[in-house]
ZADO-1210 file (C-alpha; in nm, 4 decimals, padded with zeros to 6 digits):
<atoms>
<atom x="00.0000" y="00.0000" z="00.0000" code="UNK" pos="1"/>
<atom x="00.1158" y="00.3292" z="-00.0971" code="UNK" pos="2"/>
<atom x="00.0093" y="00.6322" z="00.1327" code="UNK" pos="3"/>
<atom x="-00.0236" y="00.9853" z="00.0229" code="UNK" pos="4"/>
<atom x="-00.1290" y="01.2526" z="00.2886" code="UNK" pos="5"/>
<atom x="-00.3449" y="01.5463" z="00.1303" code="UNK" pos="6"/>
<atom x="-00.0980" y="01.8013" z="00.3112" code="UNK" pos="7"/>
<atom x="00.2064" y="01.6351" z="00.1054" code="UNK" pos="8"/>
<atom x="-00.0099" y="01.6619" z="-00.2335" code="UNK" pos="9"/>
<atom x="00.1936" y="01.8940" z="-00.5171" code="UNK" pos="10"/>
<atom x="-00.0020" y="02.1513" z="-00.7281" code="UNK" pos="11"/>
<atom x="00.0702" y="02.0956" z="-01.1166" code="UNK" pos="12"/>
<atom x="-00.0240" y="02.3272" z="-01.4088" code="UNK" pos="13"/>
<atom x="-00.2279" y="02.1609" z="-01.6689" code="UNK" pos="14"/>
<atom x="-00.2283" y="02.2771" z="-02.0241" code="UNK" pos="15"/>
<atom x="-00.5166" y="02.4711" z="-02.1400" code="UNK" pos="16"/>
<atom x="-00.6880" y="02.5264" z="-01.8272" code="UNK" pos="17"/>
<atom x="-00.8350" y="02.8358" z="-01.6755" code="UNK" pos="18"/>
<atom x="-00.9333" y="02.9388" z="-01.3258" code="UNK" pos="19"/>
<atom x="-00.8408" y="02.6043" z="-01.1570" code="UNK" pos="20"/>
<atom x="-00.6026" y="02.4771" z="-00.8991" code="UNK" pos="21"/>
<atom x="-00.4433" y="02.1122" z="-00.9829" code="UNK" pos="22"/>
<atom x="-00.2893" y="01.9049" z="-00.7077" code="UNK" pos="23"/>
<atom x="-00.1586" y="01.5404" z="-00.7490" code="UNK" pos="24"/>
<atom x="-00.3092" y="01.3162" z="-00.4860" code="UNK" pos="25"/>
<atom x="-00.1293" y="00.9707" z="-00.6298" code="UNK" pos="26"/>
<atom x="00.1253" y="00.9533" z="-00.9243" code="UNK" pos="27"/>
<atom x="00.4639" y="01.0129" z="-01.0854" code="UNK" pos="28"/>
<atom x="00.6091" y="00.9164" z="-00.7289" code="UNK" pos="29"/>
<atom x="00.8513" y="00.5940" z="-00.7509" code="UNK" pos="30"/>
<atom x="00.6571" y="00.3707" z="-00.4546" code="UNK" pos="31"/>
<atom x="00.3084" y="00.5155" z="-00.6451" code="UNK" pos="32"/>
<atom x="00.0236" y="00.3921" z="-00.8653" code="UNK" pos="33"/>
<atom x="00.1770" y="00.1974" z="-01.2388" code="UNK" pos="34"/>
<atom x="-00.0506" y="00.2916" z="-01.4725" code="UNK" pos="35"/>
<atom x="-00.2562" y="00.6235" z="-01.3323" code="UNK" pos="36"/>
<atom x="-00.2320" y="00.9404" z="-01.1762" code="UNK" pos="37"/>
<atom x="-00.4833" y="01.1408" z="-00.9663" code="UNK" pos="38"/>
<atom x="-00.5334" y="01.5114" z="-00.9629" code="UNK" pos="39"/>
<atom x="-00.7959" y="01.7199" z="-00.7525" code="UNK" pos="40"/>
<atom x="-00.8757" y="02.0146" z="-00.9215" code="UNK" pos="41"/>
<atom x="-01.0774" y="02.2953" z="-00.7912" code="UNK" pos="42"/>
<atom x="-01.2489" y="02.5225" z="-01.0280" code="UNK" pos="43"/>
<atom x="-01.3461" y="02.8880" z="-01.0295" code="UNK" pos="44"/>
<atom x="-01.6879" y="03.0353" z="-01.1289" code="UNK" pos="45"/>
<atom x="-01.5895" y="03.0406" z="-01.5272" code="UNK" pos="46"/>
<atom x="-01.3146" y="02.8115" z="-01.5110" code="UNK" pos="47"/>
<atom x="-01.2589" y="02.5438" z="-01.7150" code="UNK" pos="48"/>
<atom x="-01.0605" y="02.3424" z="-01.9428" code="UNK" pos="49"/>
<atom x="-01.0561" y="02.3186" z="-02.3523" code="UNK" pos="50"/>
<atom x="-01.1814" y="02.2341" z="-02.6512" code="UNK" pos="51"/>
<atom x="-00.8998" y="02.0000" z="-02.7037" code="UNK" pos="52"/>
<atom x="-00.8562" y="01.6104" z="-02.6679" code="UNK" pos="53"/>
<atom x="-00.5770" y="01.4004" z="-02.5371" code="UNK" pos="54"/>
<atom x="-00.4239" y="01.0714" z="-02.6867" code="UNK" pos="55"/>
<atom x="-00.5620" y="00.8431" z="-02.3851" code="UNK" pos="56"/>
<atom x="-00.8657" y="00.8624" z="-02.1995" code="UNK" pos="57"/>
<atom x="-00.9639" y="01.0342" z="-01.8220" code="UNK" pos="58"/>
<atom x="-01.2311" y="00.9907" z="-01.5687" code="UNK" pos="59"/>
<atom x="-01.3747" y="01.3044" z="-01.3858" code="UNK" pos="60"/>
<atom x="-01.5481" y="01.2640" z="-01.0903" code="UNK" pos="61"/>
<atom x="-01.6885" y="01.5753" z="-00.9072" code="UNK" pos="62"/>
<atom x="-01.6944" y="01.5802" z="-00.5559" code="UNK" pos="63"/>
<atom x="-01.8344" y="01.8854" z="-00.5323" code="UNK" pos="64"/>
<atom x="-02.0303" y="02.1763" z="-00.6966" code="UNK" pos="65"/>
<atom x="-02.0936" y="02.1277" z="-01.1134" code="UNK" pos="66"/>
<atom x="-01.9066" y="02.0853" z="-01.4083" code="UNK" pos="67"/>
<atom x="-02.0299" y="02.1081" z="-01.7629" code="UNK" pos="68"/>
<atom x="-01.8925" y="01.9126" z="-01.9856" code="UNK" pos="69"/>
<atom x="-01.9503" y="01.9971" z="-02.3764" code="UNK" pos="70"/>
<atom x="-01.8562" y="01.7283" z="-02.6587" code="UNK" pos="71"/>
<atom x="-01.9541" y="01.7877" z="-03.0041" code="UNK" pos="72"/>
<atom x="-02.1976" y="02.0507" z="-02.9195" code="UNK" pos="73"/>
<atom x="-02.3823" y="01.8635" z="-02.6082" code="UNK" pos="74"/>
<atom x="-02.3765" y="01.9587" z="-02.2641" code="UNK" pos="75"/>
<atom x="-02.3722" y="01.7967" z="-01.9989" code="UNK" pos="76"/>
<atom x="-02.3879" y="01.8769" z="-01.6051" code="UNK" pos="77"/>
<atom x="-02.1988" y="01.6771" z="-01.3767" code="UNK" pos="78"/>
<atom x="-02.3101" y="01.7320" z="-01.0028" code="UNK" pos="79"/>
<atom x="-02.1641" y="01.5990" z="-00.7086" code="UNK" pos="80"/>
<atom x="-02.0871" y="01.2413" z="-00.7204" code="UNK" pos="81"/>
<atom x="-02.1596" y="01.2219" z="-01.0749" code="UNK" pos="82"/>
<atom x="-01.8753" y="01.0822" z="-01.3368" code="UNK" pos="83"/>
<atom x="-01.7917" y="01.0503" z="-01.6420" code="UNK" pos="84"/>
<atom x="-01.5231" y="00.8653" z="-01.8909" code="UNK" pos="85"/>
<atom x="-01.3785" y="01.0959" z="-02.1264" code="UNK" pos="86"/>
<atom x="-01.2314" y="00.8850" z="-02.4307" code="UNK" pos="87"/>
<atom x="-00.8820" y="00.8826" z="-02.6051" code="UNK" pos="88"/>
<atom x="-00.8744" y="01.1789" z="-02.8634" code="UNK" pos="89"/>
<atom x="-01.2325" y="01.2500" z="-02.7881" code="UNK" pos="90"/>
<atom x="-01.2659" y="01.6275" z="-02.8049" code="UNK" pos="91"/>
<atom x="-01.4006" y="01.8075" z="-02.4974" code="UNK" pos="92"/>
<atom x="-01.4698" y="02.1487" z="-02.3248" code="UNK" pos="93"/>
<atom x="-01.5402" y="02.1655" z="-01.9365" code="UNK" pos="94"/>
<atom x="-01.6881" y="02.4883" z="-01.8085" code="UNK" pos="95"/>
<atom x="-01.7834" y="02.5304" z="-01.4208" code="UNK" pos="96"/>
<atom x="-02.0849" y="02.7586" z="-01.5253" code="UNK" pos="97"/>
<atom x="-02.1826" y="02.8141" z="-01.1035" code="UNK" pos="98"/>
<atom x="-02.1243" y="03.0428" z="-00.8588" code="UNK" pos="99"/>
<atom x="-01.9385" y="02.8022" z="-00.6452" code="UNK" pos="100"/>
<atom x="-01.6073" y="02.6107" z="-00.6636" code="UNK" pos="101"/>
<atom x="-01.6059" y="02.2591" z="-00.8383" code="UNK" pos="102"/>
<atom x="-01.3682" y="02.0208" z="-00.7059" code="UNK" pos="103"/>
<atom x="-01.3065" y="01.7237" z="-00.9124" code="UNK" pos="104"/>
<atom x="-01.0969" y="01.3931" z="-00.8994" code="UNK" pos="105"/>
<atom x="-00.9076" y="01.3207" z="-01.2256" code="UNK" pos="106"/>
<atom x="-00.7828" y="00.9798" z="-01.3102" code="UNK" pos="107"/>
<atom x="-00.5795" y="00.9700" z="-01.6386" code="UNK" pos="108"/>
<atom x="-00.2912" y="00.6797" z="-01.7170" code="UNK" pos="109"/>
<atom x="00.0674" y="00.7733" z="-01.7843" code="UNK" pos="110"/>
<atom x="00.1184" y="00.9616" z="-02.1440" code="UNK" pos="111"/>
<atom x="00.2897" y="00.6932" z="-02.3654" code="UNK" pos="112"/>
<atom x="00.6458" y="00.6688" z="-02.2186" code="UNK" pos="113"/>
<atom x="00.6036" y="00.8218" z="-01.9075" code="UNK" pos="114"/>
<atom x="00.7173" y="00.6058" z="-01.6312" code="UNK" pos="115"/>
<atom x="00.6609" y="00.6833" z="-01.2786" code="UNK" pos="116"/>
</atoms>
């Protein structure tokens, strides 16, 4: 087992990403996770992430306060608890369209390469 306190957790800067804070709860640590990573990212009123699309897919779960999440024209609102699978090269937007913060987990795997 590999333990990670939330006061040892390391902000990151994602690319193309507005009005959020990113930290990395499990990943890119030698005794860590293989295959993922986990962020927590906590979103702004009007931040948000996108259009663009990765090479691998991502899971966003939000813990707390709403996401929208826009592919190919559709929206759709992710409240607390809700998830969804966002899939390799699929092209997204994410908007936090509230008035309150929106903190959501991120699981993504390792960019091709990348070895913790």
């Amino acid at each position: 087992m590999h333990v990670k306190r939330f006061a040892e957790a390391k902000p990151y800067e994602a690319p193309n990403h507005r009005g959020v804070t990113g930290l990395r709860l499990q990943g890119f640590e030698e005794q860590g996770p293989k295959n993922q990573w986990v962020g927590y990212s906590q979103f702004l009123p009007g931040g948000g992430a996108g259009p663009d699309s990765t090479p691998f897919e991502k899971v966003y779960v939000v813990l707390e306060g709403e996401m929208t999440v826009i592919i190919d024209g559709k929206e759709t609102v992710l409240k607390p608890l809700d998830s969804c699978t966002i899939w390799a090269n699929e092209v997204r937007e994410i908007v936090n369209r509230s008035n309150h913060v929106c903190k959501m987990l991120v699981v993504i795997p390792y960019p091709p390469g990348v070895k913790p």
